[in-house]
N, C-alpha and C positions, 0 to 999 in steps of 0.2 A: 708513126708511133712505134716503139721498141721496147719488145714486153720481157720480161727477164726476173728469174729470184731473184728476191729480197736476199741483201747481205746477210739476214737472220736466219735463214734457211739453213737445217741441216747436210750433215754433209749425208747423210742416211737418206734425207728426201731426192738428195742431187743425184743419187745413184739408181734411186730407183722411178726416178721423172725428168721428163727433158721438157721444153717448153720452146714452141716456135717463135723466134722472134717476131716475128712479120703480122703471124697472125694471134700467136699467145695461145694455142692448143697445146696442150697439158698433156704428154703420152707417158704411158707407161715402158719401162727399159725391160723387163722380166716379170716373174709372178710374184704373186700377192699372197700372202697365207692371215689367213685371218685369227689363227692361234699365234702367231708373232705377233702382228698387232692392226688395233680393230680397224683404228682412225690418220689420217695423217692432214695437219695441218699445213697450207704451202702460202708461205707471203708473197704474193706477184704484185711487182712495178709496174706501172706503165710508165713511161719519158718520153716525152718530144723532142724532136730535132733543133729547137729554138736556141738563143741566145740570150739568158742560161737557160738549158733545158728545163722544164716544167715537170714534173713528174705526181702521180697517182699514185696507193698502194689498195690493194683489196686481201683477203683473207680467202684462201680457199678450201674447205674440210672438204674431203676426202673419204666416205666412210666405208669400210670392206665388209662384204656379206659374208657370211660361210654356207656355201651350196651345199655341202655335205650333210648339215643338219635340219 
């Protein structure tokens, strides 16, 4: 299985998350400011290697604390 954004995804999400294909772990690329913004939503596929591949979608929120307060 090979897990990957959603065509839907921002290009703002793409920048600031990578995602393993192998296993689908979601990482962060830099910080996070929670007065920028609170939440971020990320569409991930999953697809099989099949003939025609098969594919899943899930939704995944994201939501940012702010430690300082």
């Amino acid at each position: 299985i090979m897990y990957l954004f959603s065509r839907h995804v921002t290009a703002e999400v793409k920048e600031m998350f990578t995602i393993d294909e192998k296993k689908g772990e979601i990482r962060l690329r830099g910080k996070l400011d929670y007065e920028e913004k609170g939440s971020y939503e990320i569409t991930v596929e999953a697809r099989d290697k099949g003939f025609p591949p098969l594919s899943g979608h899930c939704k995944v929120v994201l939501e940012v604390l702010d430690v300082n307060d």
